[in-house]
C-alpha positions as CSV (number, residue, x, y, z in Angstrom):
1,X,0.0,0.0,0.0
2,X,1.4,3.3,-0.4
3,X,1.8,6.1,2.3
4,X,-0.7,8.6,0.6
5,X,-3.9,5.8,1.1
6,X,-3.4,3.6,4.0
7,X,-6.3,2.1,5.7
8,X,-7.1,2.5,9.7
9,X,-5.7,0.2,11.3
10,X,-8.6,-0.3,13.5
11,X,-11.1,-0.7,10.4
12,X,-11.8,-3.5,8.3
13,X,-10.7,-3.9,4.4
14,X,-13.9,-1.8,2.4
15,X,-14.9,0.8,4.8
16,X,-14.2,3.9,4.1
17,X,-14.2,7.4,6.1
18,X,-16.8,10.1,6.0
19,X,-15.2,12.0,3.7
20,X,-15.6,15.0,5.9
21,X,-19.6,15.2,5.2
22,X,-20.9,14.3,8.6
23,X,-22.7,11.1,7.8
24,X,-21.9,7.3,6.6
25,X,-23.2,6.4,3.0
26,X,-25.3,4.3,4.7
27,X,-27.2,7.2,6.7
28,X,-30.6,7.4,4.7
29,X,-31.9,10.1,6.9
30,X,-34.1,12.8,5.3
31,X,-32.0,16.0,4.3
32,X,-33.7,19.3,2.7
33,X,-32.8,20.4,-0.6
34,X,-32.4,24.4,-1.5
35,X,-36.0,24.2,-3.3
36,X,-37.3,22.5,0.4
37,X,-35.1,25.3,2.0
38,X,-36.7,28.1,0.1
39,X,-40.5,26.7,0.2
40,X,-40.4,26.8,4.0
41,X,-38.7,30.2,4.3
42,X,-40.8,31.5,1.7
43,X,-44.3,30.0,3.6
44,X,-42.6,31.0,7.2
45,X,-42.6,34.7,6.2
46,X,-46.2,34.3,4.6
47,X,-47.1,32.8,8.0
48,X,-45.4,35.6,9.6
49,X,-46.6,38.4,7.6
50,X,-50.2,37.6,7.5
51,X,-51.0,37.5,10.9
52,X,-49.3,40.8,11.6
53,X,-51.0,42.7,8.9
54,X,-54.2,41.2,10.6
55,X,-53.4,43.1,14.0
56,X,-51.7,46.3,12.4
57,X,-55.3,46.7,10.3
58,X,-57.5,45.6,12.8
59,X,-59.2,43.7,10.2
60,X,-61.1,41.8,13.1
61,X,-62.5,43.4,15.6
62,X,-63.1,40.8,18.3
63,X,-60.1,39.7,20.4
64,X,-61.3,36.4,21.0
65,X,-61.6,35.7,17.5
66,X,-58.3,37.2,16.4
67,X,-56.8,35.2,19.2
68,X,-57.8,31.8,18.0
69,X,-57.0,32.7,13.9
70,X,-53.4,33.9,15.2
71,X,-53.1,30.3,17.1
72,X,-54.5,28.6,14.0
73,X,-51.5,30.4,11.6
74,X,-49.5,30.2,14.4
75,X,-50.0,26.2,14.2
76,X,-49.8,26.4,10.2
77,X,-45.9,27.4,10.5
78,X,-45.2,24.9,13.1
79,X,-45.9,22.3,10.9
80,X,-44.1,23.9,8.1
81,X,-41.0,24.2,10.1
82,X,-41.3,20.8,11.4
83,X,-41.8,19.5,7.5
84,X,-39.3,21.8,6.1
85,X,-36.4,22.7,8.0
86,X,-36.3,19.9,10.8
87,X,-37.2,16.9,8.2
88,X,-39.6,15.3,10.6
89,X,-42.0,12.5,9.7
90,X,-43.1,9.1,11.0
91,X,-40.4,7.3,8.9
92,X,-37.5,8.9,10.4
93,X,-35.4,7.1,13.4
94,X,-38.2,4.3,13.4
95,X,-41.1,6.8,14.5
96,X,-39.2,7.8,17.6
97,X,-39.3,11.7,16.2
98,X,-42.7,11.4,15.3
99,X,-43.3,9.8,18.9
100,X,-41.7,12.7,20.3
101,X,-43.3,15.3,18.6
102,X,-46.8,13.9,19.1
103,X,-45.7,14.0,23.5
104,X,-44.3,17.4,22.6
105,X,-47.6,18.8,20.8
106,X,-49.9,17.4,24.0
107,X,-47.5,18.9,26.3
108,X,-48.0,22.6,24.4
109,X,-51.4,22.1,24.4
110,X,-52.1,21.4,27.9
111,X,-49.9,24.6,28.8
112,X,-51.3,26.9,26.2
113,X,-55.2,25.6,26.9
114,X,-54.5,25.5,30.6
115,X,-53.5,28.7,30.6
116,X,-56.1,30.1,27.8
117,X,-58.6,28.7,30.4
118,X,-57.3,30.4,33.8
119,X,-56.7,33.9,32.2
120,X,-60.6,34.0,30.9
121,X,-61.7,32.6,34.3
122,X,-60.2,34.9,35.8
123,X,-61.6,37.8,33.8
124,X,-64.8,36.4,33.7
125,X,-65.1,35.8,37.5
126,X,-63.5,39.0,38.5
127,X,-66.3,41.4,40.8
128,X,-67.2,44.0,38.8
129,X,-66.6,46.7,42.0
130,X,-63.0,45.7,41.5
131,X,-61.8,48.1,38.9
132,X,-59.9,51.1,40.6
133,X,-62.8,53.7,39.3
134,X,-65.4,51.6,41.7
135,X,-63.2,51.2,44.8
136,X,-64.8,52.9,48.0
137,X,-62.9,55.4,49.3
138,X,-60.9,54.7,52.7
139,X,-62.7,55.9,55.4
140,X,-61.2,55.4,59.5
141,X,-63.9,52.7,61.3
142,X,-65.3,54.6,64.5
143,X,-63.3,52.4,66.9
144,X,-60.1,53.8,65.4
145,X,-60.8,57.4,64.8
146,X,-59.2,58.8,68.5
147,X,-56.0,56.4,67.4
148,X,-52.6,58.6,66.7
149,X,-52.1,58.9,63.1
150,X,-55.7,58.0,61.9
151,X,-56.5,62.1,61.6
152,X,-54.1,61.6,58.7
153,X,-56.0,59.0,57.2
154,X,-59.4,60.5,57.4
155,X,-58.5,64.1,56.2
156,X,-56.7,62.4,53.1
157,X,-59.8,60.4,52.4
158,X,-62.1,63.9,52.9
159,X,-60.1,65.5,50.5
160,X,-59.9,62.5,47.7
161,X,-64.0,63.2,47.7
């Protein structure tokens, strides 16, 4: 053998490195092409741009609705990112990805529902003499009024009237 090609020593006769591109030949994994590069990118800024030119214009005027079209494109480029730039389907690494991803999505949906669900409760149940406009003023109980200190209290509460 000459010195310029000499085998590993550690490696069988027929196997050959890398060749510097970060996979065996026998790696059948998906990988993106430019034109799969470009399609995502191109649908990502779509997904990107419609939604904001939807809150910029006001184009619909209740929140709740606005909120759940946003989540809808917002699920839209998930998926596209997932196809396009991360390669994911249920063939790759015997399903285990697409295992993955499906604990993943429950996970985000318990969060994002869960949390969907208190912030409305708590808006809906909130007592309407709650807002600051609808707060009684503070006033000094009759028990307290002879108290050091509580003169303060109920001359800055006369002159808030």
């Amino acid at each position: 053998m000459s010195r310029g090609h000499q085998e590993h020593p550690a490696r069988p006769m027929g196997q050959h490195d890398d060749h510097g591109h970060g996979h065996g030949h026998g790696d059948h994994a998906a990988h993106g092409t430019m034109k799969d590069y470009v399609t995502g990118f191109v649908l990502a800024v779509i997904l990107t741009a419609i939604p904001f030119w939807m809150v910029m214009n006001k184009t619909i005027s209740s929140s709740s609705t606005l909120g759940i079209v946003l989540l809808a494109f917002a699920a839209v480029q998930i998926v596209v990112h997932i196809k396009y730039f991360l390669h994911m389907n249920g063939k790759s690494e015997g399903g285990w990805n697409m295992l993955a991803m499906i604990f993943t999505v429950v996970i985000v949906v318990i969060a994002l529902s869960g949390s969907l669900w208190v912030m409305y409760h708590l808006n809906h149940n909130m007592m309407p003499t709650m807002s600051p406009e609808n707060m009684p003023t503070e006033t000094v109980p009759q028990s307290m009024q002879g108290m050091p200190g509580m003169q303060d209290m109920q001359h800055g509460a006369a002159q808030s009237k």
